[in-house]
Structures are given as C-alpha cells and as structure tokens.
C-alpha positions as CSV (number, residue, x, y, z in Angstrom):
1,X,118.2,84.7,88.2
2,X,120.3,85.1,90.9
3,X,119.0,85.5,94.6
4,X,118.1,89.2,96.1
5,X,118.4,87.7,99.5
6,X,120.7,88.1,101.8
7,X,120.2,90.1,104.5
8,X,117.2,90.4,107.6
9,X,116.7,93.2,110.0
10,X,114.1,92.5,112.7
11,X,111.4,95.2,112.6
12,X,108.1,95.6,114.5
13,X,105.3,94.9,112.1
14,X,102.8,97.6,112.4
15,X,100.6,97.1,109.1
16,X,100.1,94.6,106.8
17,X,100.0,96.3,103.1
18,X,98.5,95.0,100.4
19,X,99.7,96.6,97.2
20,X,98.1,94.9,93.9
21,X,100.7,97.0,91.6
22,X,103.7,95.5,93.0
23,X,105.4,92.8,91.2
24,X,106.4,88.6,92.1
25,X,110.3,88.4,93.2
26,X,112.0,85.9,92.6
27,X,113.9,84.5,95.5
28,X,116.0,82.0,93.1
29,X,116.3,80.9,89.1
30,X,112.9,78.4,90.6
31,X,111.7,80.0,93.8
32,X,109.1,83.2,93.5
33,X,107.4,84.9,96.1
34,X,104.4,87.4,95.6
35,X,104.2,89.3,98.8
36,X,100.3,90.0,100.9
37,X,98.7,89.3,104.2
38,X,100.9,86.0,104.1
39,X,103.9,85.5,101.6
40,X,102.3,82.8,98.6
41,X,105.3,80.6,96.7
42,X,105.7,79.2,93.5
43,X,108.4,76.2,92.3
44,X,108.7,76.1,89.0
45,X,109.4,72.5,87.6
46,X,110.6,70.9,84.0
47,X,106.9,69.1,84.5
48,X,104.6,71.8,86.0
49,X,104.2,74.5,88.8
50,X,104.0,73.6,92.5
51,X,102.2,76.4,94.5
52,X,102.9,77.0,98.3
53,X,100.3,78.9,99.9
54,X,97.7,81.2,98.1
55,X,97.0,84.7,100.0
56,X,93.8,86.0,101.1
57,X,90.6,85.1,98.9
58,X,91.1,88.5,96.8
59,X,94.6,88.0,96.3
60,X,95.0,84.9,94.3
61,X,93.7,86.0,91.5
62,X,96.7,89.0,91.8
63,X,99.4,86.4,93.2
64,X,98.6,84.1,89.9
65,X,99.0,87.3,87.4
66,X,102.3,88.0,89.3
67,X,104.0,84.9,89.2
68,X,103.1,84.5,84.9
69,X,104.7,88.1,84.4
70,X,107.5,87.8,86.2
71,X,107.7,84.1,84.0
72,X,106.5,85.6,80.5
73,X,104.2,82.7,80.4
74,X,101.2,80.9,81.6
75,X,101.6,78.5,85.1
76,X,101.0,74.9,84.2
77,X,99.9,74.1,88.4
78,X,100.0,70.7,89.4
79,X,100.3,70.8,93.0
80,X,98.9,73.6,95.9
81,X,100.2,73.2,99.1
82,X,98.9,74.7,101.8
83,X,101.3,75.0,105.1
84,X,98.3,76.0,107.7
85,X,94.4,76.2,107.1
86,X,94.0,80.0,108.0
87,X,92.3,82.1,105.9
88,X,95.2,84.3,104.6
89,X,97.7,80.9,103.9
90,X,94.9,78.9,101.6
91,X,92.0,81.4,100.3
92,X,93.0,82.4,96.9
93,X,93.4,78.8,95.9
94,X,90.8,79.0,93.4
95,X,93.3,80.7,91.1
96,X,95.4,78.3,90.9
97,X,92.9,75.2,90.5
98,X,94.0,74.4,87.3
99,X,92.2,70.9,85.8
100,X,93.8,68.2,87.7
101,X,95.7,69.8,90.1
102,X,96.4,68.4,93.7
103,X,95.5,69.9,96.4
104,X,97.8,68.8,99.5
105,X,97.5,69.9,103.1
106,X,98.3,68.1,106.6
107,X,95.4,65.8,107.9
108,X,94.1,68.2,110.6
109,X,93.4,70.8,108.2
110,X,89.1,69.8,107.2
111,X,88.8,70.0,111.3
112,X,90.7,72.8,112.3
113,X,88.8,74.9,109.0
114,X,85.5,74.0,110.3
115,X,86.4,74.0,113.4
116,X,87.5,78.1,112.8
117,X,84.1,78.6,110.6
118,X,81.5,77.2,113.2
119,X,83.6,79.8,115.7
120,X,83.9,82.6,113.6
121,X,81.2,84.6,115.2
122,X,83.2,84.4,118.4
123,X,86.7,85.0,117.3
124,X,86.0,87.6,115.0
125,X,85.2,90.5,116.9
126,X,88.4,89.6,119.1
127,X,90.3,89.2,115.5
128,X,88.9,93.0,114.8
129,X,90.1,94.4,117.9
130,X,93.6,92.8,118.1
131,X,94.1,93.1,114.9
132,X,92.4,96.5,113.3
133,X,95.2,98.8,113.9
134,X,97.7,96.2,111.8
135,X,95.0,95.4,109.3
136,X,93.6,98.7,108.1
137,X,91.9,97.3,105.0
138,X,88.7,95.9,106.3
139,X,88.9,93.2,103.6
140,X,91.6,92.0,106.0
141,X,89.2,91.0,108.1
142,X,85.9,90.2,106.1
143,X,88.0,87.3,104.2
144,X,88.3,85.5,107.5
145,X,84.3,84.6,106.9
146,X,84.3,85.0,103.2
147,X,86.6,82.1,102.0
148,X,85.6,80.1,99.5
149,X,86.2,76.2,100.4
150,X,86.9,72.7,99.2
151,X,86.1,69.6,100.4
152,X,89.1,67.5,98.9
153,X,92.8,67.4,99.1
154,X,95.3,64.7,99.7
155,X,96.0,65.0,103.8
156,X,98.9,63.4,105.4
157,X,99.8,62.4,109.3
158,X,103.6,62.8,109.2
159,X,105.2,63.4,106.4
160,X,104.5,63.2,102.9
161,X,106.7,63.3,99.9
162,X,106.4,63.5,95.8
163,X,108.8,64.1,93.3
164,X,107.9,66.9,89.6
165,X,110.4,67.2,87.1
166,X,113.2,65.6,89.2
167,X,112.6,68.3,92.3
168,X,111.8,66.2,95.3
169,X,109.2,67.9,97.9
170,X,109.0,66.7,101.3
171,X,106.6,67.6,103.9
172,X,106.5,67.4,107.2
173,X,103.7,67.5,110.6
174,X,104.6,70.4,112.7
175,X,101.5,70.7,114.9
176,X,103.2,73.7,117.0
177,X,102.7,76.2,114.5
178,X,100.3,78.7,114.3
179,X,97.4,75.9,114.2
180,X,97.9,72.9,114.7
181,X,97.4,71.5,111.3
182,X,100.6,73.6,110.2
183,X,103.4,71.6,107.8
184,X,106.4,72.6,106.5
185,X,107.7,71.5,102.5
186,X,111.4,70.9,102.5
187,X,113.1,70.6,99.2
188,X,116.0,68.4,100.0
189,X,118.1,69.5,96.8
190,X,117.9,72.8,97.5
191,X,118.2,72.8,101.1
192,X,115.3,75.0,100.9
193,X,112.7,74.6,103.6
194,X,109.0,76.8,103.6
195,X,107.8,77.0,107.1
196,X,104.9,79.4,106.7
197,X,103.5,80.7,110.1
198,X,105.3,77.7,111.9
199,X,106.8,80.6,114.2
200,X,104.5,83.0,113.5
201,X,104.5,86.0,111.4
202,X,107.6,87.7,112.9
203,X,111.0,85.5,112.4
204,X,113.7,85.9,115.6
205,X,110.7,86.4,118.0
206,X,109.6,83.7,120.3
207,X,107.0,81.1,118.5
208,X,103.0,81.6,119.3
209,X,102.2,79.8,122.1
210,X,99.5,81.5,122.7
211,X,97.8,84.7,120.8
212,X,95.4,87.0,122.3
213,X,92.4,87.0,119.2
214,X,92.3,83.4,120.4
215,X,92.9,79.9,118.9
216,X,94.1,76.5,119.8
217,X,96.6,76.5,122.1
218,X,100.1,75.3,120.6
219,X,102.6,72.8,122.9
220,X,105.6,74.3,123.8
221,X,107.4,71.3,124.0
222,X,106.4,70.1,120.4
223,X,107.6,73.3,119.4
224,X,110.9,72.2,120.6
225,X,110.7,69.2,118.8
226,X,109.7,70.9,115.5
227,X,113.0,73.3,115.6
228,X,115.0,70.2,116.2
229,X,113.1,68.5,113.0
230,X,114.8,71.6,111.4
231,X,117.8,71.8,112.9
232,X,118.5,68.1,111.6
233,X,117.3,69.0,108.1
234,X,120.1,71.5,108.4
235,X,118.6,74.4,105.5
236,X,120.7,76.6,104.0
237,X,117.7,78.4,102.8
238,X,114.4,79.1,105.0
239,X,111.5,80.9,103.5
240,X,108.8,82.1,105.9
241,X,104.9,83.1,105.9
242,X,105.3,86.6,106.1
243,X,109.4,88.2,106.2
244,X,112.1,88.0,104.0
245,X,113.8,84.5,102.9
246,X,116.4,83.7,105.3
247,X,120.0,82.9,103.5
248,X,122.9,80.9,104.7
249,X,123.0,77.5,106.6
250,X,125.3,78.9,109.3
251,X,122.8,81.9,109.9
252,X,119.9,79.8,109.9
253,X,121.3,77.4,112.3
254,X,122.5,79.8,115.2
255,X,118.7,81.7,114.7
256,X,116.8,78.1,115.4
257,X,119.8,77.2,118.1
258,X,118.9,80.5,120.0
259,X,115.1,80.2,119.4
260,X,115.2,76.2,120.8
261,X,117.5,77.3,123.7
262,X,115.0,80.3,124.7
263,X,111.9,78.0,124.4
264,X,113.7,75.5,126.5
265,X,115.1,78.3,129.3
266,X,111.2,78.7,129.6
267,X,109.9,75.5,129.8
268,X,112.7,74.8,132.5
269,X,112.1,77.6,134.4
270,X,108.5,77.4,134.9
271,X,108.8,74.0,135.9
272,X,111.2,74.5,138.1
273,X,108.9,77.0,139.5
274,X,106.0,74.9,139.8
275,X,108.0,72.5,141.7
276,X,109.1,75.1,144.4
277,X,105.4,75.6,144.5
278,X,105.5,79.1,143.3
279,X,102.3,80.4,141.4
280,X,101.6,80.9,138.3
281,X,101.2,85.0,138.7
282,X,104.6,84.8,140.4
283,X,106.5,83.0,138.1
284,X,104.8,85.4,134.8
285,X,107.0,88.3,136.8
286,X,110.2,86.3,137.9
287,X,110.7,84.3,135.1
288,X,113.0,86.6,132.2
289,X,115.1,85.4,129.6
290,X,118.6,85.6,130.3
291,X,120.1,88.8,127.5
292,X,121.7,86.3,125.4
293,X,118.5,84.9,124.6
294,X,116.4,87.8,124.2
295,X,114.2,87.4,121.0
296,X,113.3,89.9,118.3
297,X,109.9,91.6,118.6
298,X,106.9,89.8,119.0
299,X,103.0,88.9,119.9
300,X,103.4,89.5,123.5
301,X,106.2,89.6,126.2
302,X,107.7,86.3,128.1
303,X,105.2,86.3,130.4
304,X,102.7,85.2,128.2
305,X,105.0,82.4,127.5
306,X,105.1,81.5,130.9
307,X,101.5,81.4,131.5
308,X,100.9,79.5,128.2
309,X,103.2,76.6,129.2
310,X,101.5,76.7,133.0
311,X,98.4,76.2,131.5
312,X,99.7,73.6,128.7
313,X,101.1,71.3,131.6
314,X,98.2,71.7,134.1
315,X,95.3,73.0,132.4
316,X,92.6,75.7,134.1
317,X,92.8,75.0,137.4
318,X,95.0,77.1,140.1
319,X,93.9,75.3,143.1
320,X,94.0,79.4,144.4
321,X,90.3,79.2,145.2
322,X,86.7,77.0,145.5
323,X,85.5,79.7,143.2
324,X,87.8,78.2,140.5
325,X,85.3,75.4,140.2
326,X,82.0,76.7,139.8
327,X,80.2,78.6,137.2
328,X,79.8,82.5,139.2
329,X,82.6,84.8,138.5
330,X,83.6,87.1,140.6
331,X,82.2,89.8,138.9
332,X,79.1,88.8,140.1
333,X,79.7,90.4,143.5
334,X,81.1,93.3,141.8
335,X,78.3,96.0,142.5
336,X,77.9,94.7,146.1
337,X,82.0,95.4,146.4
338,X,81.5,99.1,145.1
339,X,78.9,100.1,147.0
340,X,80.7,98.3,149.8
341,X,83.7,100.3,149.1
342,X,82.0,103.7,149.1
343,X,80.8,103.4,145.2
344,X,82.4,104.0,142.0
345,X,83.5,107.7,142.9
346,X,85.8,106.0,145.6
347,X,86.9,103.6,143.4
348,X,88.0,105.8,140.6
349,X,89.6,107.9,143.0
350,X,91.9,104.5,144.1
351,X,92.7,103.8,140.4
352,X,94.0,107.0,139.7
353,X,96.1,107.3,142.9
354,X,97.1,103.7,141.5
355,X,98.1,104.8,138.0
356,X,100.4,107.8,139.9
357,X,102.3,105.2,141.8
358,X,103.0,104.1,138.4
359,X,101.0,101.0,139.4
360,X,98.6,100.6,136.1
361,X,97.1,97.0,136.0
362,X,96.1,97.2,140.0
363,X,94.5,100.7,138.5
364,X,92.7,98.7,136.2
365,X,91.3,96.3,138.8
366,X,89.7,99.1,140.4
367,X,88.2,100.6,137.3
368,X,86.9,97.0,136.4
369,X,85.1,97.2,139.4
370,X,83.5,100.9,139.2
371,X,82.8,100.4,135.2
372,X,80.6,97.3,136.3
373,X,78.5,99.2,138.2
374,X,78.4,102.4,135.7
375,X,80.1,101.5,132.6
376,X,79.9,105.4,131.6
377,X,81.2,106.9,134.9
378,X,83.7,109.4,133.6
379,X,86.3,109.9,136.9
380,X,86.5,105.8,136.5
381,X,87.0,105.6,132.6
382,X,89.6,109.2,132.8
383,X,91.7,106.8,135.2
384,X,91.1,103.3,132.9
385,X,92.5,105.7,130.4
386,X,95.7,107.0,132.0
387,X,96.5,103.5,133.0
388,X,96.4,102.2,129.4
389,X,98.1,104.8,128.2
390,X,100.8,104.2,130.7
391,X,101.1,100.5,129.7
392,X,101.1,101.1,126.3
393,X,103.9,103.7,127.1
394,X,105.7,101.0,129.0
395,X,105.6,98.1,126.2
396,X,107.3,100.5,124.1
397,X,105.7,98.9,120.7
398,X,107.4,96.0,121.4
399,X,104.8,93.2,121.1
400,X,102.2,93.7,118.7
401,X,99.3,91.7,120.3
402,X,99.5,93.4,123.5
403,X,99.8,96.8,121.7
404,X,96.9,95.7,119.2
405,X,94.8,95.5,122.8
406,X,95.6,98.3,124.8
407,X,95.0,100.5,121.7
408,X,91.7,98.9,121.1
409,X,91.0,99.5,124.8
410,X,92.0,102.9,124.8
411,X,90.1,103.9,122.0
412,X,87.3,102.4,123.1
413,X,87.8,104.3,126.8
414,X,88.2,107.7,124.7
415,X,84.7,106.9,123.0
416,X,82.9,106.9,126.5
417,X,84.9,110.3,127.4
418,X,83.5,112.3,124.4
C-alpha cells in the first residue's frame, strides 16, 4: 500500500470527533493509524504486531477491530507502547493485551498516572471547562477518571531499543512533552519517528509549556533539547498524537528548525529581559515573535510562553510585594475595597467605561472586585460579559485554550443574567 500522505494544512481544532464507523488508514505497506481523541498506531512485523498508543478506554476495543479489517486478519500484539500516560494515549490498552504481550512505557509513567488519579478531583472540573466546547461527547471527559489500569510494564530512563521481525524500534526520554513521562519510538529503517503529544495536539504551533486545565509544568529548554534529539535523527517521516503524518525529510526539518528557533527567540528574550530588570507582566506584552517565526495556531498566545519560562527559571515569587509571601490573598480585602470605592454599582460602572475604551482585562479587574461582594449583581456581570466577549473577539479563534476559557466564562456570565 502506498502512502496517502503528503500534504498538511494547519487548521484550528475546534472539536475532537469520534466516529466508530470510520475505517484504520494506512499511512504505509506497515504503518496504520485508526483516528480518535489521540491518533493510536500499529507496525505490523514478519513476527507480530507492535501497537503505539491505544485511544480512550472505549475506543480500543474499536481501534483493534479497525486495524484486523483493514489487514483481513487477526493482530498477533507483542509489544504496546505507550508515548505519554494520559488517559486518551494508553486507555484502550486492554484490547490489545494479547497473552504475553509487553507493555513498554518511559519510567515516569506509574508516578505521573497516579500522580493525575490522586488529583483528578481538582483537575477535572478545570478539564471540563477548558475543554467542553472541543470535547462535546461527555465520555470525553468521564474516561479521564474511568481508565482501567495496570501495574506492570517494562519502563526505561533514556532510551530503550528492541528489534521484531528484523524492524528495529528505538525509543527515546523526551520529558518536555505534554507530561513529562512522554517518549518518542523511532524506527531507524524507516526513518519514521512517533512523537505523540511531544508538541502537543496541534503540529506548527509552539510546544505546551504550559496549559490552562493544569498539569506539570514542561522545561522550555529541554524542549529545545528534545527538537535537536530529532533534528539529529533526521526523519523523513513524523507521525504525530493527533494531525496528519508528516512526509518528507526536507519538510520535516525546516518545521523543527523554525519551531527550535522560535522556542529559542523566547527563551532569549525573556532572559534578556529579566536581566534589564524588566517584570514579568512587562515582558508578557513586549516580547513578540519576529513574523518569520510566527507559529501555526495553538493553546494560548506567546505571552503565555513568556510567563511559563519566567516562572520555569525563577519559580513563584516576583519580589513585587510582602504579600507574595504569606497565605491572604488580596481578595481578602476585596469587600472592604468596594465599599471603599462607592460599592459594586460604582464599580460596575468603571468596568464598563473600561470595556469602551476597549480596555477589557482592567474591566475585568473591576468586575472581580464587585462580583466578590455580589456575585449576582447584574450591572457588574453585563460589563464582565462585554469584556469577554471583546477578548474573545480579539483572539480571533486563534488559540484554543484561551478560547476554551473565555467561552466557559461567558457562558457561565450569561447564566447569572437570565
């Protein structure tokens, strides 16, 4: 079978589709993709099948049946990788546990797991509001807390390599990815590489430093390193966790150059900043990537970048102010401020002069104020509203995360208005 692939157009992501009827592709006469929340993989061998990544827990089952039409015959598996522990990467697994089959997955992946399980009942009702608008089947998000786990696999540091009728598999650390027990398989042979959600789940766009349902925070400057570990293994084929296989060495090469080079413009200008003594607020609106390194669409806009490397190389505290330190927010004086201030009438009446001067987020400082004191007050939530409405207007759809929350928060304003 010849390869479909050969072509990519950047496109916003703005739901994820599950459709059960629709067939595996293959990518090559070896290489088959079935296609859900996150791409699964399957290398067919003279000796066995080699499975790379399993879908969501009520996919497997589907991703198996794909792969054995498409191949007019059962799948012998003898290996599963997995390329990240999330939920939607390793939770049909089961499908594919055929009697003595190896289970392989970097050596972070137990602790990051139960590491997400024992915080699921904080991250998940962030997941559901980030996230809602792009997953529209709730089974989306159930699965997160439904997975079905093993205890035993074959984990690795570095790298790791085995060899099933005569296709060598190599795999490789590359703790910047979307957790930080991600890996990537490289099939030296093919010049094939799988890098899952190394990126994250939109190739071209900057990598996830940082995304807003919350996770570990990746290192910006390992993720350097990791696009140099591909650079050097020079693929002439790159498969991803969720777009379209990527074809041709010289393509491949110039996307990772331009990636690297935008990574490293930020790194260098936020330290360069921080050594002029700028702050960090500062440097999230000066700092802009020059227009011959302007990504594709992604999770959020450069100045999330900027914050996320900040707070990589200096941690939580700003030095801005005592209050840093100590366990009282500032919303604590909140109510004493609005009635200071005249009360929440006066304070809505701010915002909304604020959202006409096209000024939205000092808008929603004032609103944050007067919805503290009355959480229903309707002159303070009409203004919240016109000033998410005008950010939302402003991003344009360009980065998903950030439009996942405003239009959480503006349905959620639109609730209290009736």
């Amino acid at each position: 079978m010849g390869s479909p692939y050969s072509t990519h157009n950047h496109r916003m992501i703005k739901s994820v589709e599950w459709v059960p009827e629709n067939p595996a592709e293959p990518i090559n006469d070896h290489i088959f993709m079935s296609r859900g929340t996150s791409n699964g993989y399957l290398v067919t061998t003279s000796e066995g099948d080699v499975v790379i990544n399993t879908g969501m827990p009520y996919q497997g089952k589907r991703y198996r049946e794909r792969y054995e039409e498409l191949l007019g015959r059962p799948l012998s598996v003898k290996k599963i990788l997995f390329t990240q522990s999330h939920p939607d990467h390793m939770g049909g697994w089961n499908a594919f546990n055929d009697p003595g089959a190896e289970r392989i997955a970097q050596a972070n992946f137990f602790n990051i797991r139960d590491e997400r399980n024992r915080l699921a009942p904080f991250f998940s009702p962030r997941g559901a509001r980030i996230l809602s608008s792009l997953l529209p089947n709730p089974e989306h998000l159930k699965a997160w807390d439904n997975v079905q786990e093993f205890d035993t696999a074959t984990l690795f540091r570095d790298n790791h390599a085995f060899e099933l009728g005569g296709r060598r598999f190599e795999l490789y650390s590359t703790p910047s990815g979307e957790t930080i027990d991600s890996m990537v398989v490289w099939l030296p042979q093919e010049r094939a590489v799988f890098i899952g959600n190394l990126f994250g789940a939109l190739y071209g766009a900057l990598p996830h430093l940082y995304t807003l349902r919350g996770d570990r925070q990746r290192s910006a400057l390992q993720c350097l390193r990791d696009i140099d570990l591909l650079l050097e293994l020079e693929p002439e084929l790159l498969i991803t966790g969720h777009d379209e296989p990527i074809v041709g060495a010289d393509r491949i090469r110039a996307d990772l150059s331009k990636m690297r080079d935008a990574v490293q413009y930020l790194v260098d200008q936020t330290i360069k900043g921080m050594a002029e003594n700028k702050d960090m607020y500062t440097l999230m609106a000066e700092i802009k990537l020059p227009p011959a390194l302007q990504m594709a669409t992604g999770r959020g806009p450069e100045s999330w970048y900027v914050r996320a490397i900040w707070e990589e190389l200096t941690g939580w505290f700003r030095c801005e102010s005592t209050t840093e330190l100590y366990s009282v927010p500032q919303r604590a004086i909140w109510s004493e401020l609005a009635e200071m201030a005249g009360g929440s009438d006066a304070l809505a009446a701010r915002a909304q002069g604020k959202v006409e001067a096209g000024k939205p987020v000092e808008a929603l400082h004032f609103t944050d104020i007067a919805l503290s004191v009355d959480e229903s007050h309707q002159a303070a939530r009409r203004a919240e509203l016109a000033a998410l409405e005008l950010l939302l207007e402003r991003s344009q759809g360009r980065n998903f995360d950030e439009v996942g929350w405003l239009e959480s928060a503006i349905e959620t304003a639109r609730e209290y208005l009736g």
